[in-house]
C-alpha positions, 0 to 999 in steps of 0.5 A, spaced: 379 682 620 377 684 627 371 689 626 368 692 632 360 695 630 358 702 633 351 703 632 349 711 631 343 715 633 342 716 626 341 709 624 347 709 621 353 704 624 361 706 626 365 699 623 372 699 626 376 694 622 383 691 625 386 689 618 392 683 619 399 686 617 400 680 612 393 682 609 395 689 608 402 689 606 400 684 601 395 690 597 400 695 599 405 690 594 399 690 589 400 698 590 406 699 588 405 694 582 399 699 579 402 706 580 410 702 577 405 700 571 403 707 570 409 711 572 416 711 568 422 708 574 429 708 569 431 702 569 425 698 569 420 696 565 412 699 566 410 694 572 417 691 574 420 695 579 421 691 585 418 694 591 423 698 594 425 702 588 417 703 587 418 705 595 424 709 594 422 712 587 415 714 589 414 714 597 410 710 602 405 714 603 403 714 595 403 707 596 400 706 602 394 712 599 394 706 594 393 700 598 387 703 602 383 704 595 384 697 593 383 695 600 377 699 600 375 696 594 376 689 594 374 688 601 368 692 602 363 688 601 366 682 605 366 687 610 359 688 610 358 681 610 363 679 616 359 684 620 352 682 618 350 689 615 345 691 611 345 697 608 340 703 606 347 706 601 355 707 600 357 708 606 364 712 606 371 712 610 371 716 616 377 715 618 384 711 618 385 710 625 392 706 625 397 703 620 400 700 625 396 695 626 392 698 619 385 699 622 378 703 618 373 707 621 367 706 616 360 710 617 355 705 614 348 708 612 343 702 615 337 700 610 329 703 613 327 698 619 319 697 620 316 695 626 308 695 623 306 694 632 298 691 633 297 693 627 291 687 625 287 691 631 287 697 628 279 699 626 276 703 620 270 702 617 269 702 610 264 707 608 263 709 601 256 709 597 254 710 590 252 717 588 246 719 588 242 720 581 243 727 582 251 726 580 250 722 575 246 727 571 250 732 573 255 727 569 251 727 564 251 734 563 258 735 563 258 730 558 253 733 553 258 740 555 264 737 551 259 735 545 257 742 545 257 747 539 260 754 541 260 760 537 263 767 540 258 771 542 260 779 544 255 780 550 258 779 557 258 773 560 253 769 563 251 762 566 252 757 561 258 759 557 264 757 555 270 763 557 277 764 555 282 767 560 289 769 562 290 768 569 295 771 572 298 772 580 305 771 584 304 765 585 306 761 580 301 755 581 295 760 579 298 762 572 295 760 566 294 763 558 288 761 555 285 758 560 278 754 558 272 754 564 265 753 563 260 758 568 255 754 572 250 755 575 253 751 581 260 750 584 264 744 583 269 741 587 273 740 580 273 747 579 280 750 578 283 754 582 277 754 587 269 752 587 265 759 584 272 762 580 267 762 574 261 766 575 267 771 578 266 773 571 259 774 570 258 781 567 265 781 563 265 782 556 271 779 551 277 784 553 276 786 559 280 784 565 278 783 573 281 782 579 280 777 584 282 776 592 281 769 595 283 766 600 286 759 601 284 755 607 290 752 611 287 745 609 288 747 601 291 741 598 296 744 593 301 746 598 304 752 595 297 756 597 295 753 603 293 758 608 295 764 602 291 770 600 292 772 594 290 777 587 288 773 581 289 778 576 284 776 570 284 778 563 277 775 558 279 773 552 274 771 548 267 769 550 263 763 546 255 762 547 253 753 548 248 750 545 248 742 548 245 736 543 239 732 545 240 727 550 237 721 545 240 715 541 244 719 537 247 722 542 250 716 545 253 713 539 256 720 537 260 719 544 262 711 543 259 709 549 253 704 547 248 704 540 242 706 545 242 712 550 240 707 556 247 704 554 250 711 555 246 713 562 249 706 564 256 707 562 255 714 565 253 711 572 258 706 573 264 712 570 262 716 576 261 711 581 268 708 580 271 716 581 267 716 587 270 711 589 276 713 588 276 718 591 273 715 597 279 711 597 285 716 597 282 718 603 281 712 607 287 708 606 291 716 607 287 716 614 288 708 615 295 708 614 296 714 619 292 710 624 298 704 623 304 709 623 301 711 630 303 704 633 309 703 629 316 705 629 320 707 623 328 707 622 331 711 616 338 714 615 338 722 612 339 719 606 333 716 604 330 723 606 335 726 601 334 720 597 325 721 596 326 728 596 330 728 589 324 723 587 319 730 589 323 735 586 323 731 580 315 729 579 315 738 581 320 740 575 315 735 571 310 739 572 313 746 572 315 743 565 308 743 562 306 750 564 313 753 560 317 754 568 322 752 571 324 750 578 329 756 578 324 761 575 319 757 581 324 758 587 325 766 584 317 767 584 316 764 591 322 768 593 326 762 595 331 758 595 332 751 593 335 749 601 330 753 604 324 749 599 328 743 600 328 743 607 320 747 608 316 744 603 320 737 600 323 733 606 315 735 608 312 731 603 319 726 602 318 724 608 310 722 608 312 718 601 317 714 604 314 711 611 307 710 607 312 706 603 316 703 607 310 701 612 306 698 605 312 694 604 313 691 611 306 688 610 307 685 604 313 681 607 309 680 613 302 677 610 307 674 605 302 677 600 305 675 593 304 677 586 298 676 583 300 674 575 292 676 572 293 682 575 299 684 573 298 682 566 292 687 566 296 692 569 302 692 564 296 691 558 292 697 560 299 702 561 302 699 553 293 701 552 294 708 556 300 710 553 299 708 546 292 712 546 296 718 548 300 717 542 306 714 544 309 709 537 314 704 541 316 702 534 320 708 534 322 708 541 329 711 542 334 705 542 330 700 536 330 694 540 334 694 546 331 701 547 324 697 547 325 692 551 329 697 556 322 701 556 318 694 557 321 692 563 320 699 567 312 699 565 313 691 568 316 694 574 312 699 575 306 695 573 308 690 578 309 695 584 302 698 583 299 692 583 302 689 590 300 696 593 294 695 592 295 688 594 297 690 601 292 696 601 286 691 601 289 687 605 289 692 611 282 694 609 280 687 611 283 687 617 280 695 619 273 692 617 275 685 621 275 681 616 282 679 615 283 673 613 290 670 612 294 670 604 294 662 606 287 661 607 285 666 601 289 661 597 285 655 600 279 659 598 281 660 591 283 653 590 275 650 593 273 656 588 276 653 582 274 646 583 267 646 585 263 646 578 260 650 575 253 652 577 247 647 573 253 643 572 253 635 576 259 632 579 262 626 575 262 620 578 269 616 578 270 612 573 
């Protein structure tokens, strides 16, 4: 085969490929024998018509339509390899240039290419604190909160109750039935749908509805209310006085923390320490990851947009499913359309998923960081915990056996995929704070570590 390649400005490739006429003639002999075997020739037994009479009896361009799909099937892929090629989904059939000579136009969608630029002088200093004390008492408060006993009370609602609503607007992320919300003192960054919603209700008895106006700041995270001035109509449905148990012994047994409440306040302080950090870090490695994609260059072809946009609309449909809606009552309830979401809203986000994607990819090929084994064993052994905590019997997994096993290898996977991204995020973390070290020299580390002996222990002499 002859192949000219034309690469095109949407990172797709044009492959023009001159098949030799003896090469042809020979699938088009294979043609005629598969459409012989399934038509009826008087005459002939189903795939013994000699070629002529096929030709005859069906027309050369029937058997000619023929011999380009087994062609296509069958020589595809060495095309691709001939033409050194490497591609990012099915490519398709533009056009048939000739028959004589037989010559294809294929359009090839090409993989994502990264070029990561300078990224090793990137600088972004890490600097996360622990909470302060304050924190981890107000952690202990909203401990002592889920421990609680309630009872309805028929006064109005004051602080330190618990309150039972039905919210309601036209946007479809703020509605709720049987909404549970805690009225406090202070505002909270965790409260829902923004910080002082509750003690809009201060005043209300059980029955009574109000409503509220609020405007969403353009740097809201919820993208649907981003910048949107909105009514919450409130309904109370039930009004319940708290009262907190002691913080003792007791009390740290009764939530399973430790026996003592010095056990419980230790374990508090590290859970909000470990959030704390959390968050931090979802917001270091957001802006770390920017500063990257500033000096890097980044290819893809439409379809890997389209690709990661049916990953975003799927994670949205499951979400809109736990609130009983769908994405088509959604698109009415936003007055859209599902183009003009997919095009103003998905392709959006789509489009920040992959490039962090794909950059997090390119520095594990180029660090040749590799899978580090202890570390996915406890990360598939925390997603079997996590999932069997909520519930999930894998004795009865659909499909018995195969079905476990099919069920197993995609928490591997995933399990896998999660620890090399946080391979990679360390790693570009130690080169913004200036403390990279290579994979190789980290190994050699690992390996001195190991070696030496343990402290209060001598080294033995050779005997």
């Amino acid at each position: 085969m002859n192949i000219e390649k034309q690469y095109q400005e949407d990172h797709s490739v044009k492959l023009i490929v001159e098949v030799e006429p003896d090469k042809m003639t020979t699938y088009k002999r294979r043609a005629a024998t598969k459409i012989a075997s399934r038509g009826n020739i008087p005459g002939f037994r189903p795939g013994k018509a000699p070629y002529d009479v096929v030709i005859r009896t069906y027309g050369e361009g029937a058997v000619t339509e023929q011999a380009v799909d087994l062609f296509i099937d069958q020589e595809y892929s060495n095309v691709l390899k001939e033409a050194d090629v490497n591609p990012g989904a099915a490519g398709s059939l533009e056009s048939i240039e000739s028959l004589e000579p037989p010559k294809f136009t294929f359009r090839v969608p090409l993989a994502p290419q990264v070029e990561l630029g300078d990224y090793h002088s990137v600088r972004l200093p890490y600097e996360w604190q622990a909470p302060d004390q304050a924190a981890v008492d107000t952690a202990l408060e909203e401990l002592r909160q889920m421990y609680a006993t309630t009872e309805n009370v028929e006064r109005a609602i004051e602080i330190g109750d618990y309150v039972l609503v039905d919210v309601k607007s036209e946007t479809a992320e703020l509605n709720r039935t049987g909404f549970a919300t805690f009225v406090r003192s202070e505002d909270r960054d965790t409260e829902w749908p923004y910080n002082g919603f509750a003690k809009e209700l201060l005043g209300l008895k059980a029955g009574e509805s109000k409503t509220i106006k609020y405007d969403f700041p353009e740097t809201w995270e919820v993208e649907e209310l981003k910048g949107k001035s909105v009514e919450i109509e409130t309904t109370v449905k039930t009004v319940r006085g708290v009262t907190l148990p002691d913080l003792d012994d007791d009390f740290a047994r009764t939530t399973g923390a430790g026996e003592t409440l010095e056990a419980l306040m230790e374990a508090v302080k590290k859970d909000v320490e470990t959030r704390s950090q959390s968050e931090y870090d979802d917001k270091y490695f957001v802006e770390l990851i920017e500063k990257i994609k500033e000096g890097a260059t980044i290819k893809y072809h439409e379809h890997t947009i389209e690709h990661e946009g049916e990953h975003v609309l799927s994670d949205l449909s499951n979400r809109l499913s736990q609130q009983g809606m769908d994405l088509d009552t959604y698109f009415k309830v936003r007055s859209t359309t599902r183009e003009q979401f997919i095009e103003d809203e998905v392709k959006p986000v789509a489009k920040k998923r992959l490039e962090r994607s794909l950059l997090i990819d390119e520095v594990v090929r180029r660090e040749k960081i590799q899978l580090d084994n202890e570390a996915l064993d406890a990360e598939y052994n925390n997603a079997i915990n996590g999932l069997a905590m909520q519930g999930m019997d894998f004795s009865k997994v659909r499909g018995g056996k195969k079905g476990q096993k099919q069920l197993s290898e995609a928490i591997a996977m995933e399990s896998a995929s999660r620890v090399m991204t946080r391979m990679a995020l360390d790693m570009i973390k130690s080169i913004a704070m200036g403390e990279y070290k290579p994979v190789s020299e980290l190994k050699e580390e690992e390996t001195k570590e190991e070696a030496a002996p343990a402290e209060g222990e001598e080294e033995k002499a050779p005997e």
